[in-house]
N, C-alpha and C positions, 0 to 999 in steps of 0.2 A: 910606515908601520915598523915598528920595531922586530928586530931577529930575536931567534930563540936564546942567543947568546946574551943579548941586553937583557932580555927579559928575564933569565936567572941570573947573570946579575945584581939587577932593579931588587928582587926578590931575597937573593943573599945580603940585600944593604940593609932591608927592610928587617930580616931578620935578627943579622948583628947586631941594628938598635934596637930592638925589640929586647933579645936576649940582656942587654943593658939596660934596658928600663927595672924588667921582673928583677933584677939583681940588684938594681938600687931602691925599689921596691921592697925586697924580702929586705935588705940591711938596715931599711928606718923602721918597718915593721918588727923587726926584731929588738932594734933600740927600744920602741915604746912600750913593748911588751915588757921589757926587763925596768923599764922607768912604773910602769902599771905594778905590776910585781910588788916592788921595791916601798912606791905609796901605798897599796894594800896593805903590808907590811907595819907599814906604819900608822895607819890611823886603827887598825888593831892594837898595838901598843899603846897609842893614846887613847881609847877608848879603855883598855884595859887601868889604864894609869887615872883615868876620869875616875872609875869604878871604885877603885882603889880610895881616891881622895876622897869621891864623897861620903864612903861607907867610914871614914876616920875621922869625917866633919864634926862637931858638935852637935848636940841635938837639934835646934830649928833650922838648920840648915838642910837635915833632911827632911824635913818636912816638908807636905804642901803646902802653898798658901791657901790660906781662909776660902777663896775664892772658885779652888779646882772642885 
């Protein structure tokens, strides 16, 4: 049976990697947030840029086809 001394220990080990997990956890989590961001960011620009082009297209271009 383990003493009370191993057992906090065992416990402080458990912890300190733990404490390093959540912290390499919050650092990727924080990267992809800022990578999410960043593409939001952009596919509003292109989307704005699409808008853009196709309201300067020629006339059948904005058209529907026959079809819709």
């Amino acid at each position: 049976m383990k003493t009370l001394s191993e057992r906090i220990d065992a416990l402080e080990m458990r912890i300190a990697y733990q404490d390093d997990t959540i912290e390499t956890l919050n650092q990727t989590i924080t990267a992809q947030w800022k990578q999410i961001d960043a593409l939001t960011r952009k596919i509003s620009e292109l989307g704005e840029r699409l808008q853009q082009a196709e309201a300067n297209a020629p006339g059948p271009a904005n058209e529907r086809p026959p079809h819709y």
